[in-house]
Steps between C-alpha positions, in 0.01 A plus 500: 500500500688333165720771514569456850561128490711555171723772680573252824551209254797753333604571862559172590702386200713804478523645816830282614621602163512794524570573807840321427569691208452823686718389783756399270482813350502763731732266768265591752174307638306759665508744150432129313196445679404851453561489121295178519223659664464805253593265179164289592302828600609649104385163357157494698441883350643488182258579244569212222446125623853297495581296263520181705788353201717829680373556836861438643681707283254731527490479884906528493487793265248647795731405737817654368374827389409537871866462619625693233311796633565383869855549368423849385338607802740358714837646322341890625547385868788376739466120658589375841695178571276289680629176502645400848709164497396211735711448762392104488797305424472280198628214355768498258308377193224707571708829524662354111183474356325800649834688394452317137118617449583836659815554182238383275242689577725837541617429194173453328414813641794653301375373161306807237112505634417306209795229484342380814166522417544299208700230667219476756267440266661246320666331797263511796147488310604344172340750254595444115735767425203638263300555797778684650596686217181651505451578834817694508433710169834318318561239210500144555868479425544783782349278720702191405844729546376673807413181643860323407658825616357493857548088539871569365588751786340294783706209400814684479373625875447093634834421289627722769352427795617133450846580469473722801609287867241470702728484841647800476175735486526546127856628484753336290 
């Protein structure tokens, strides 16, 4: 029953976590919360106890192995569009900011698997670049330059999008 209470006590504080990091990660929510899921299922059967000083680099590490073979599996077979726009009007501002996250997030998409995994780490859950170095198998001055890198080409991105009218649907 320790075990038990110790597990839901690891759920709880890292859940939200990680669930964010996966979403981030593969852009989508429905393979997040699946990569959530299986990440917790791995740490509830993994053979060693966690280190509780690395549980969240640990958990992330869990996390983006899973996606990276998602990513395998998922490059041997053909995807369907299935996004269908809303026909709900909308107001102005809302259309600039959803058009705003939507560049963003494209273009985080674009970044090397392991740009954006280190910028997520760093940015979104606040791990010491240490902890991220290890979790992605790299130095800690990898990790310092990957993370610079990745902040460095989103800002050129919003450095863009400001300069870009608003009125005229995005065309200047």
């Amino acid at each position: 029953m320790e075990r038990e209470s110790a597990f839901e006590a690891l759920y709880e504080k890292h859940a939200a976590d990680v669930l964010r990091f996966a979403t981030y990660l593969s852009g989508n929510r429905s393979d997040a919360e699946d990569i959530t899921a299986e990440t917790f299922v791995r740490a509830w059967t993994a053979p060693e106890p966690i280190e509780m000083a690395t549980v969240k680099g640990y958990l992330f590490t869990i996390a983006r192995n899973l996606f990276l073979h998602g990513l395998r599996r998922a490059s041997r077979h053909t995807s369907i569009d299935e996004e269908i726009p809303d026909p709900a009007p909308d107001s102005p501002s809302r259309l600039g900011q959803e058009a705003e996250l939507s560049a963003v997030l494209a273009r985080l998409q674009t970044l090397p698997e392991v740009d954006r995994a280190a910028l997520l780490m760093r940015a979104f859950d606040g791990l010491p670049y240490q902890e991220i170095a290890q979790a992605l198998g790299i130095s800690l001055s990898a990790a310092k330059v990957k993370v610079h890198r990745a902040r460095a080409v989103l800002m050129k991105l919003r450095t863009a999008l400001q300069e870009t009218p608003v009125g005229n649907g995005g065309r200047r």
